[in-house]
N, C-alpha and C positions, 0 to 999 in steps of 0.2 A: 578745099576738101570736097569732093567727091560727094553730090546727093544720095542717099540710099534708099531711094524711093523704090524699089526693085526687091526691097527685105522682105524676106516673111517670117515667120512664129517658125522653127524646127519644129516643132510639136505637129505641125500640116506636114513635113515633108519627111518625118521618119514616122516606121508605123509605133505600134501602141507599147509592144513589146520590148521593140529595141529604145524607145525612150525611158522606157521602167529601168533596163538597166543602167542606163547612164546616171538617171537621176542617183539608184538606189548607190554611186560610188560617194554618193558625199557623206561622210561621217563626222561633220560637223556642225551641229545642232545650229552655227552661226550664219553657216553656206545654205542649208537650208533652207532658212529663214530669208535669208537675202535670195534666194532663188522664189521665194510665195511673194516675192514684192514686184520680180518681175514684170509681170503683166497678169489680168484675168485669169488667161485660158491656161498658165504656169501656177497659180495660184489652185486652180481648181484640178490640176492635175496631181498636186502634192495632196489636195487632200482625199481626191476621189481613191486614192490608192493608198491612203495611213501612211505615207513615208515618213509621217512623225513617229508613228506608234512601233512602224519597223524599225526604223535608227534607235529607238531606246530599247527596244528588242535585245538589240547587235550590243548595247554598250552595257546593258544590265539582263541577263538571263531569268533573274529571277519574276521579273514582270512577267514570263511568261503562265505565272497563275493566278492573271488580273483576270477575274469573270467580266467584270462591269464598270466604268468609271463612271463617276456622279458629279457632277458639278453645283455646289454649293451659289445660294444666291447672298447679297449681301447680309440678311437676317439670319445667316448660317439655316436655311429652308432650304431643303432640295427642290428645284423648280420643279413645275411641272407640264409637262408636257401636251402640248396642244394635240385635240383628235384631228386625224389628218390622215391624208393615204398613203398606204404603205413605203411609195415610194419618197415624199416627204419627210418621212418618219424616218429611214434611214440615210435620207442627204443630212439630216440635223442632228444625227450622228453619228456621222462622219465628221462634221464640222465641232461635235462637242472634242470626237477623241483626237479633233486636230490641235485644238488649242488646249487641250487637257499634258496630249503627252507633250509637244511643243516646249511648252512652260517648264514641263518638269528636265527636258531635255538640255532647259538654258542653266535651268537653278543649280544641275548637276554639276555643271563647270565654273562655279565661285573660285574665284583665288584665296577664300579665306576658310582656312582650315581650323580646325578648336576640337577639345576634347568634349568626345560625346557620350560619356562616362556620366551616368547622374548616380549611381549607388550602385552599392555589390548587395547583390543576392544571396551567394554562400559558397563553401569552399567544399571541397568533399570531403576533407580533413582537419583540423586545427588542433594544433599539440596544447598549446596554454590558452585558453579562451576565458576572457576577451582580451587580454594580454597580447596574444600574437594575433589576432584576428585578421580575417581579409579585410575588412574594411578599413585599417590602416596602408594597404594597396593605392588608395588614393588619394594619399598626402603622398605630396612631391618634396618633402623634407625626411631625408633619415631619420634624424634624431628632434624630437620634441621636448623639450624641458628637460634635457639630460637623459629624457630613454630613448634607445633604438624606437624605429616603428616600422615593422615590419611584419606580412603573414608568416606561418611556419607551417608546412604540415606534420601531421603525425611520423613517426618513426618509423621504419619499414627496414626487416632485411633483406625482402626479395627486390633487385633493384627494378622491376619490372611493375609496380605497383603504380596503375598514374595518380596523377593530384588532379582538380577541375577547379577552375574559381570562375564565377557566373558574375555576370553584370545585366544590368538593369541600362538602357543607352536612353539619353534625356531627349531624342525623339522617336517617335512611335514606327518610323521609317524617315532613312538616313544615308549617306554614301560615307562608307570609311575606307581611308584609301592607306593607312599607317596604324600599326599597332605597336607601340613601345613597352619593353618588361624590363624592370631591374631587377634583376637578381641581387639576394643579399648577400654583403661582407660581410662576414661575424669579428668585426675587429676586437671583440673583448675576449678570444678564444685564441689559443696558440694558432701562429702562423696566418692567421686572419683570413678562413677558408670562406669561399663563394659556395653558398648551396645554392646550387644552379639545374636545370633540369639537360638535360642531353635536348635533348628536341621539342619540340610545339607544335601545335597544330591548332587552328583557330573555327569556331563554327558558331554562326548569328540563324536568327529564327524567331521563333515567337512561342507562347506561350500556348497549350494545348487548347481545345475550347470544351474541355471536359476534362477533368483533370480527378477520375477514376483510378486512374493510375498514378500513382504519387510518385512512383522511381522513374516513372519516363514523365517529366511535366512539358517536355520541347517539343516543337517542332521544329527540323532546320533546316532552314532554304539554303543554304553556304556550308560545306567543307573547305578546309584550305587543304593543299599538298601539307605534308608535314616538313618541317623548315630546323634543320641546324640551330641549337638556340642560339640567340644572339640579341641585343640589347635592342635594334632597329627594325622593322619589319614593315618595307614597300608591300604590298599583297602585290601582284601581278596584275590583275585589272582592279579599278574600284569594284567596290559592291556594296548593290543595294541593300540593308539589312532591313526587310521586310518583319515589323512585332518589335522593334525595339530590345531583344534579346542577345549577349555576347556570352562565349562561352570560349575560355582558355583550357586547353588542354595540355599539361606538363607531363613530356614521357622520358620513363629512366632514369632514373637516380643516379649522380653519380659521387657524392658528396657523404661520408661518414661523420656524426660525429665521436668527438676521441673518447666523452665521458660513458657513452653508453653503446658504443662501436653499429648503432642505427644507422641507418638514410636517412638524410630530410630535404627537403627542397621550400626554401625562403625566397618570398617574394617581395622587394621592398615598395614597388611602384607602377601602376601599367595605367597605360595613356591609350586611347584610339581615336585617332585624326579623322577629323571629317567635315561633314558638310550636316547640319541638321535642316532640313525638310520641314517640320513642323515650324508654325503650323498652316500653311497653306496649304500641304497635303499629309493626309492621314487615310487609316484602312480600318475596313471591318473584316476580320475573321471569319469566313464559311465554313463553320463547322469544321469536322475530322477530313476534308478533302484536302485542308488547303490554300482551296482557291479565297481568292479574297475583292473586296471590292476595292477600289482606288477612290479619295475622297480630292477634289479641288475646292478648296474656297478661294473665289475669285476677289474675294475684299480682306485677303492674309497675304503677305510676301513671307518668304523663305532666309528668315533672322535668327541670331543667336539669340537669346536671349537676354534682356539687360542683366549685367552682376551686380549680385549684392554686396550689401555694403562692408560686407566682412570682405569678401574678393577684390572691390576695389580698394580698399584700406590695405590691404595686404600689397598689391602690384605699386602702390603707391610706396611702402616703406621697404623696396628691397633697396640697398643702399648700392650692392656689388651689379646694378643696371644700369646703364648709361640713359642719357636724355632719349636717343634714337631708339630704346630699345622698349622702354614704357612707353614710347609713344606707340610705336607697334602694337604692343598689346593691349592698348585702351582701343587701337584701331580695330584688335580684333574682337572685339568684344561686341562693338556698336556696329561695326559692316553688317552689312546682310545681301541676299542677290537680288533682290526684289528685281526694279526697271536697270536692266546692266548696261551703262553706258548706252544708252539712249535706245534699248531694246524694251520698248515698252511694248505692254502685253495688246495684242492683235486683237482688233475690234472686227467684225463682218458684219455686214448688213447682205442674210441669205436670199440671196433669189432662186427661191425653189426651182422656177421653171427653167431658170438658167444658169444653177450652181457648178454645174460643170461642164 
């Protein structure tokens, strides 16, 4: 084989521009990363130009109303920052928002998905409460000791009146990439009708940071398209849900029932698949703007939380589960993405005067 002593860096032999856009074709947080390992002058050119903070840009929109990211030191202390000159001060952060979005860019692509469902908030209607309540939405069994369980809304003749059920998502920022809704069967009623809603529409966000207003308390970074109902629901791209807030939107009525010739639309179950984030990273809310700050703790990996002992006792006694299939779910419960398959998290030692 042929010496190649005659090599040089592309980075000396294309100008500045046309390297930007080459790099900026990889859209894979993992290409990335193996392209900063390359050598120095590849390393210092991913980060002199954010193409971490760009790529998650590209894959989550809603970052685009991070004011500031903060790097957490082990004691959960925000370091702080040596006095230094100007341009110091912004090589060290560069390299903060390299490893800050980097990290989150890797955490985003877990193969292990769980519902990020920690409690409902409220519905915008309830016929029998707490009988039909939303909060029966998140039991995954129909029937509990001989009763249905399932929400209901109020009665309506106009079928044009929507329903909303709000949730609460068990990280404060998260990627959900699947929303699942049961509609219910009314099997104890002639003909055993689905009150099902015509369409949905999905919208996450966060809670206001003044909450003067009681009938508006959201804020929300995500609309979806409105979607045909249907029991399964891919979104299109993941998304970030920046506040921990979901909100379900049920439009149309199209379901009577016979005793009192109303609307209703019954919910028996809703799931949203994801990746929870916490708590390695978390946000502070900036006021009525918006913007928000992005938090990394560098001593938290990006885990589900352990289950309790009611949930594991539960996964443990379904009987109608095979061995492969509890195993899976005890599998999912304890994964988390922390160091992924030997992607541990990137140490630098900066050299100011030669970081790039």
């Amino acid at each position: 084989m042929p010496r190649m002593d005659n090599c040089k860096d592309f980075l000396s032999w294309v100008d500045p521009d046309t390297s930007l856009n080459i790099f900026k074709c990889l859209d894979d947080p993992a290409d990335l990363a193996r392209v900063s390992c390359v050598s120095r002058s590849w390393r210092g050119f991913v980060v002199a130009n954010g193409l971490s903070k760009q790529l998650c840009l590209r894959m989550f929109p809603q970052l685009s109303r991070v004011a500031c990211v903060v790097e957490l030191n082990q004691d959960g202390v925000k370091e702080h920052s040596e006095v230094g000159s100007s341009q110091s001060n912004e090589c060290l952060a560069l390299w903060k928002d390299h490893r800050v979005y980097s990290y989150l860019a890797r955490s985003c692509l877990s193969p292990v998905a769980m519902d990020c469902i920690d409690k409902a908030i409220s519905a915008s209607s309830t016929d029998n409460f707490p009988q039909e309540s939303i909060v029966n939405t998140l039991e995954e069994r129909d029937n509990i000791a001989g009763r249905f369980s399932y929400w209901s809304s109020s009665g309506q003749s106009n079928p044009n009146v929507p329903e909303t059920l709000t949730y609460q998502l068990a990280s404060q920022i998260c990627v959900i990439t699947e929303i699942n809704i049961q509609p219910f069967q009314a099997h104890f009623q002639m003909g055993s009708p689905i009150y099902s809603a015509k369409s949905v529409r999905f919208k996450m966000g966060h809670l206001k940071a003044s909450l003067d207003d009681l009938t508006d308390a959201f804020v929300w970074t995500y609309t979806s398209p409105e979607f045909p109902m249907a029991q399964k629901f891919k979104l299109p791209e993941p998304v970030l849900c920046i506040g921990g807030i979901l909100q379900i939107e049920l439009l149309e009525r199209v379901q009577s029932q016979e005793m009192d010739g109303l609307l209703y639309i019954c919910i028996s179950h809703v799931q949203a698949l994801g990746i929870q984030l916490s708590p390695a990273f978390s946000v502070d809310i900036l006021g009525p703007s918006g913007m928000f700050v992005l938090k990394r703790d560098r001593m938290a990996n990006c885990q589900p939380p352990e289950p309790s002992e009611n949930e594991s006792g539960a996964a443990l006694t379904l009987a109608d589960r095979d061995f492969q299939q509890i195993v899976t779910i005890l599998r999912g419960h304890v994964m988390g993405v922390g160091a992924m398959d030997g992607w541990e998290e990137e140490e630098y030692e900066v050299d100011e005067d030669n970081a790039f």
